[in-house]
N, C-alpha and C positions, 0 to 999 in steps of 0.2 A: 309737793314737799321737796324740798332739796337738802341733801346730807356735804357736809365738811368733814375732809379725812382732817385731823388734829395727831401729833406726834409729839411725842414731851421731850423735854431737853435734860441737862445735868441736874443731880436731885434726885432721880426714881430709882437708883442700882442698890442694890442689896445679892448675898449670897446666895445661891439656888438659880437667879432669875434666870428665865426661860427653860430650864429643866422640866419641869412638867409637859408644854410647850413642846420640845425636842423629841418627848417618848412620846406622845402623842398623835405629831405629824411629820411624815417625810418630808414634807414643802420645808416646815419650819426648819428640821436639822440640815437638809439641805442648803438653808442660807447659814447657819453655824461653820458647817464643813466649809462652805466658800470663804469664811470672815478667817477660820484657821491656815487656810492656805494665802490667802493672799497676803497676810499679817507676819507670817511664817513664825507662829507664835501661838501656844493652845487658847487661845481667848476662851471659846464655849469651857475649855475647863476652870477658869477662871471666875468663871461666870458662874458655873454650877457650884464648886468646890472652894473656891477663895485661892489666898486667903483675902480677907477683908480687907488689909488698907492697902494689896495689889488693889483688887479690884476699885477702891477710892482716889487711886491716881486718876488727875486728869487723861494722861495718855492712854490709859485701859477705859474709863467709867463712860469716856465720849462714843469708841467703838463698839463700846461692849451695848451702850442703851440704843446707837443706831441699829446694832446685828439684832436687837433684842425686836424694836421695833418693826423692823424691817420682814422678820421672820415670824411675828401675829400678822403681820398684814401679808405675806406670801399664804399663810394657813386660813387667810381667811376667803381669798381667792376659790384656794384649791377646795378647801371643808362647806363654808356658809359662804357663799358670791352673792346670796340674798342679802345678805346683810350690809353688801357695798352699793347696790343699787339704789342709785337716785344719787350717788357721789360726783359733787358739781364745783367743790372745790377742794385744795389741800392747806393746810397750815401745821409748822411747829416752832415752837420754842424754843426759840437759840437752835443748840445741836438738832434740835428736831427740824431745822428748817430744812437738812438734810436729808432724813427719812422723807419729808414730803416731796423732795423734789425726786428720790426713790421711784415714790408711787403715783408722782406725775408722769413719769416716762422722760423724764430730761437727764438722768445722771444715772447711769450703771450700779449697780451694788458695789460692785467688788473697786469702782475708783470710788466712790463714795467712801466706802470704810479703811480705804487707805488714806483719803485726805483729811477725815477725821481726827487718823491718829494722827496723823502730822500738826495737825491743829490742836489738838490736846497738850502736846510737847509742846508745839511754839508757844503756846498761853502759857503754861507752866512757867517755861523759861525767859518770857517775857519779862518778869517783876521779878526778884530777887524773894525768897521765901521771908515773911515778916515785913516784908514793905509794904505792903497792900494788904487791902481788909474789904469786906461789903457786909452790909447792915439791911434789914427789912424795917422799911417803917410804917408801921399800921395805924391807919384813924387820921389821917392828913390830907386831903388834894394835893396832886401833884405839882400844884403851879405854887404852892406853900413848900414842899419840899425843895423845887428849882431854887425857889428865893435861899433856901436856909443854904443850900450848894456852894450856892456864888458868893452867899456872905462869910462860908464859914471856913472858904478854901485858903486863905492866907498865903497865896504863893504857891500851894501843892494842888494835887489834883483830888475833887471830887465832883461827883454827877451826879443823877439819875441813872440805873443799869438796864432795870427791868419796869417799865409801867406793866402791873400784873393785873390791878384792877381799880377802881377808881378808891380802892379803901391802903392800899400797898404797893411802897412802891421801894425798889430796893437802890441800895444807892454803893458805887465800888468807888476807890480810889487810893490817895496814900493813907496807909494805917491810922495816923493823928487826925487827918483831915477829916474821916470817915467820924470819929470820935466826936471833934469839933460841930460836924453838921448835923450828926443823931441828936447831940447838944440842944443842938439848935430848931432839930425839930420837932421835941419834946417842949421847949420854952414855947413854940409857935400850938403845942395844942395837942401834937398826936401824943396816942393813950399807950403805945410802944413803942420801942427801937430797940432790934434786935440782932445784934452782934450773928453773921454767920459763918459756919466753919467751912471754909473754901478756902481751895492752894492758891487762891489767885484772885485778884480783882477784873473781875472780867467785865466785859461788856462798857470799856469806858476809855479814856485814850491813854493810861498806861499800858493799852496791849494794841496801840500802834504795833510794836516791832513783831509782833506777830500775826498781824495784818500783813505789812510788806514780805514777811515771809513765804506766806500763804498766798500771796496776790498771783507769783509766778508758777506756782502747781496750778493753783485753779487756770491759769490762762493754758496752760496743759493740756487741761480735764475737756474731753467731747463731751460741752452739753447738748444738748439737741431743745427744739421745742418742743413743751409739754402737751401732752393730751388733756389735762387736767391745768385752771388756772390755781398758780400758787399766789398766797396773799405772803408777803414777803416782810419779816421782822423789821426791814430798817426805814422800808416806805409805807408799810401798811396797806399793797397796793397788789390786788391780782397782777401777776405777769404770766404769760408764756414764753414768750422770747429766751431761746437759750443764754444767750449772751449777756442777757439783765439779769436772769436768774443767776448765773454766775457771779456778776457782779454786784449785788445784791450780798452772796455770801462773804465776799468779798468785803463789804464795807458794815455787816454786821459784826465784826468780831470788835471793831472800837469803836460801835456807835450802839446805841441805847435801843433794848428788846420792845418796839410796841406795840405791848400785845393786846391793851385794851382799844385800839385803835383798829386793830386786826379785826378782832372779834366784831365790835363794832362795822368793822366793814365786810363781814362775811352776813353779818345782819343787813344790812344795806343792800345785799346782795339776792337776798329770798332764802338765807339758809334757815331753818329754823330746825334739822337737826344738823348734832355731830357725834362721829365717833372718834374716841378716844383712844388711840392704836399705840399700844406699846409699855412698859413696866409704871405702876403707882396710875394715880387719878385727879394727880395737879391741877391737872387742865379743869376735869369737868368743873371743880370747886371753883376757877377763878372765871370760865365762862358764862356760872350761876351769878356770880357777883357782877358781872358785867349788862348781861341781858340774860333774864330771864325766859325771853320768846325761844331760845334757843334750848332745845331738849339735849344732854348729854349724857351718850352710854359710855364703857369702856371694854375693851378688848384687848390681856394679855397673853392669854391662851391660858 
């Protein structure tokens, strides 16, 4: 049997998180106290206490879910190590592909959760607030959504963001176009389209400029090679190599999250469990829709 560490992305923060978590374990507050010093900024009380639409900015929600994740998987080391045993590979979603490379051994906590924030901010400031929109579209094949994209773009940008599972697939761009293509791919069959409330259209080339921002901290950042291979958002494709890992992060922030390709390929690989490390249970639900061979716990503390 071979287990997949899985880590979730923007989406799972809510008030309290990791609280519990914190009293708990000293491993976990341990990585809390690290995220407040290097941030130089109380994030865990942010985390614990709010208020709510702090903690819903991108520049807080991005470090706040990697500390969150970061510090169930530190407690699980120290508390249950059973429970990581047979761990053969790592995966996350978007921001989660940061937790993973965490707990591959290739990127430090504490530059981790600084390049985060940094990435948080640049996406924010990337689009101008009101320009940009992203939509979920449920009950369509993706290659139905692509078409509805490229037809319905008229000159602005719209894509694919997230392939989450082969029934949903989300789609970011300019605010109109996003409109135009939900349009359009509701005329093509799917049973929704679901307008979402995000500061930004991520994952598609209006956050270019926070790609090139980001490009120079990451060439920064010591990655090293991983103990664990990671299956990486933008190729779908185990890496170790520090340097691909990196760049990797690197070309995920304007290119499109493939996560049923991921999964897919953690299947391909003899995974048939995973856990689920870090706030909500996103993952397990879009990894049941993907392949069922694959058993999915979760652990937030």
């Amino acid at each position: 049997m071979s287990l997949a560490l899985l880590f979730p992305g923007q989406g799972s923060q809510s008030v309290g998180m990791g609280k519990s978590l914190c009293e708990a374990s000293p491993a976990a507050r341990a990585v809390f106290d690290e995220a407040d010093a290097v941030l130089g900024f109380p994030l865990s009380r942010i985390c614990f206490e709010g208020p709510e639409d702090e903690l819903r900015r991108t520049a807080i929600t991005q470090p706040a879910i990697l500390t969150h994740s970061v510090a169930a998987w530190a407690d699980l080391r120290a508390r249950f190590p059973e429970r990581l045993e047979g761990a053969a590979l790592a995966a996350g979603h978007s921001l989660g592909e940061y937790s993973a490379n965490v707990a591959a051994g290739s990127l430090p906590f504490a530059r981790a959760v600084a390049l985060v924030h940094a990435r948080g901010r640049f996406m924010q400031e990337a689009v101008p607030e009101g320009i940009g929109a992203m939509a979920a579209i449920v009950g369509l094949a993706a290659e139905a959504v692509d078409e509805a994209c490229r037809e319905a773009a008229d000159g602005e940008t719209v894509a694919p963001a997230n392939y989450n599972s082969p029934e949903q697939t989300v789609i970011a761009g300019h605010a109109a176009a996003v409109v135009r293509a939900s349009e359009a791919c509701l005329a093509r069959g799917a049973k929704r389209a679901i307008p979402l409330q995000v500061s930004a259209p991520f994952h598609c080339a209006l956050m270019s400029p926070a790609r090139e921002r980001m490009t120079p901290l990451l060439a920064e950042a010591a990655f090293s090679d991983s103990a664990l291979p990671v299956v990486t958002n933008v190729d779908a494709e185990p890496e170790t190599a520090g340097a691909r890992l990196r760049d990797a992060l690197a070309r995920q922030i304007d290119s499109p999250v493939r996560w049923v390709a991921s999964v897919q390929r953690l299947a391909r690989e003899g995974v048939d469990r995973a856990l689920e490390i870090g706030p909500g249970n996103v993952l397990a639900g879009l990894v049941r829709r993907i392949d069922r061979g694959i058993k999915v716990e979760g652990y937030a503390g």
